[in-house]
N, C-alpha and C positions, 0 to 999 in steps of 0.2 A: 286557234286556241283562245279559248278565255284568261282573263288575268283575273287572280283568286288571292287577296292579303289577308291574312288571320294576324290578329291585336288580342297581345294577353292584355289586357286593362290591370293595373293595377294600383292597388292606395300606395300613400304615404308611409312610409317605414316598415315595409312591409318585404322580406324576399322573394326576391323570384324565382321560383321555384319552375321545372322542367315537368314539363306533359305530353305527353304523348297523344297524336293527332292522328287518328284512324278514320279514313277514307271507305265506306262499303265493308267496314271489319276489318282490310288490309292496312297494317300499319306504314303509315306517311314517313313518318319520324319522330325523335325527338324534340319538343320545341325547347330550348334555351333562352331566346331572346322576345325584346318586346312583341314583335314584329314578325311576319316572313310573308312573301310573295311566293306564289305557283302558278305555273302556266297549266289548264286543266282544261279538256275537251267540254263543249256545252253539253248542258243535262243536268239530270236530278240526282244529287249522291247524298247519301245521311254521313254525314259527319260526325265523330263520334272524338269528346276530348276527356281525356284520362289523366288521372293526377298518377305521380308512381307506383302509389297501390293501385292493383288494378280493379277491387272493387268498390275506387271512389270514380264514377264518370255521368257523361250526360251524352245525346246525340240528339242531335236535327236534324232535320231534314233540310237542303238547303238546295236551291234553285240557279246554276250555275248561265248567264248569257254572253254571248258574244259583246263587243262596243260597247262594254259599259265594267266601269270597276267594280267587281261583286268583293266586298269587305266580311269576314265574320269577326264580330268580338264576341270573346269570353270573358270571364271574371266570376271569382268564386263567391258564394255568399256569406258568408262567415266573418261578417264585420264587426258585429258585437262579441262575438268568441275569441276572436283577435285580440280585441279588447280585454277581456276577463283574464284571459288566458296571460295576456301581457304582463296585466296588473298581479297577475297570479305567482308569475317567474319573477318581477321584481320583490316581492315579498316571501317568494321560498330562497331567493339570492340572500335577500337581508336576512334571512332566518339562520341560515348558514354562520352569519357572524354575531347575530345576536341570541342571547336567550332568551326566551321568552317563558315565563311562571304558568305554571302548573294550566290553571282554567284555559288561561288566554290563547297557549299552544295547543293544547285538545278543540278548541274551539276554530282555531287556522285549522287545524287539519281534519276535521270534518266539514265544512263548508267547501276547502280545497279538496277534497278526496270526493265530495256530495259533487261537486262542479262538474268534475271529470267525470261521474259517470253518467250524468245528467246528459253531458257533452257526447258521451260514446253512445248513446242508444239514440240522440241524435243525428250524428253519422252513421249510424244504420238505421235509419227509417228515411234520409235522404239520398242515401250513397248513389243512386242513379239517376239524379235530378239535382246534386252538390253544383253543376257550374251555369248560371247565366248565361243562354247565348242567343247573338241578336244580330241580324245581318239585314245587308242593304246594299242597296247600288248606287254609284254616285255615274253621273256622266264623265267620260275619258276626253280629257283635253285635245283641243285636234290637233295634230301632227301636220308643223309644218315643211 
């Protein structure tokens, strides 16, 4: 059996959020953690990782050997969106407590409402290529 470690990479201040790691279509599991190990027979399996909607995903094709640690990492693209999106909740938080005159609030709320849809018809023009993924082997320590 080969040894098979999938790595959610992920940024700073960011949740980590559960995906689902599809093996040939048959689903693996859910992943929770940074991290997991599998022990998987050698060969060639498309790997397919899905966020919990299931029409945000990606898959590869990935090249399973014997004697050697085969690694995939994933990681989402969505760094700048993070960002916006971020800056976007701490200022509809503030809005909550503050008022804001007449221009200035028509004005948040169309750049904010423009953002979001800008945002959604870019999740649907990527929804099948949404995550990064990049795999290698590293040579297996010898057993002493």
């Amino acid at each position: 059996m080969a040894r098979l470690t999938i790595i959610q990479k992920k940024r700073k201040f960011t949740p980590m959020l559960p995906h689902k790691i599809l093996i040939g279509g048959q689903l693996l599991g859910l992943m929770r953690t940074p991290s997991v190990t599998i022990n998987i027979p050698q060969g060639i399996y498309e790997f397919t990782v899905q966020s919990v909607f299931p029409f945000i995903k990606t898959s590869a094709i990935v090249k399973i050997d014997e004697g050697v640690d085969n690694v995939l990492e994933f990681e989402d693209k969505e760094k700048y969106w993070d960002i916006v999106f971020s800056l976007d909740m701490i200022l509809w938080t503030a809005s909550l407590f503050l008022n804001l005159q007449k221009p200035y609030s028509t004005i948040y709320h169309i750049i904010s409402e423009g953002l979001f849809a800008i945002w959604l018809i870019h999740i649907i023009v990527i929804r099948k290529r949404y995550f990064r993924i990049s795999t290698f082997q590293k040579r297996m320590p010898e057993q002493l």
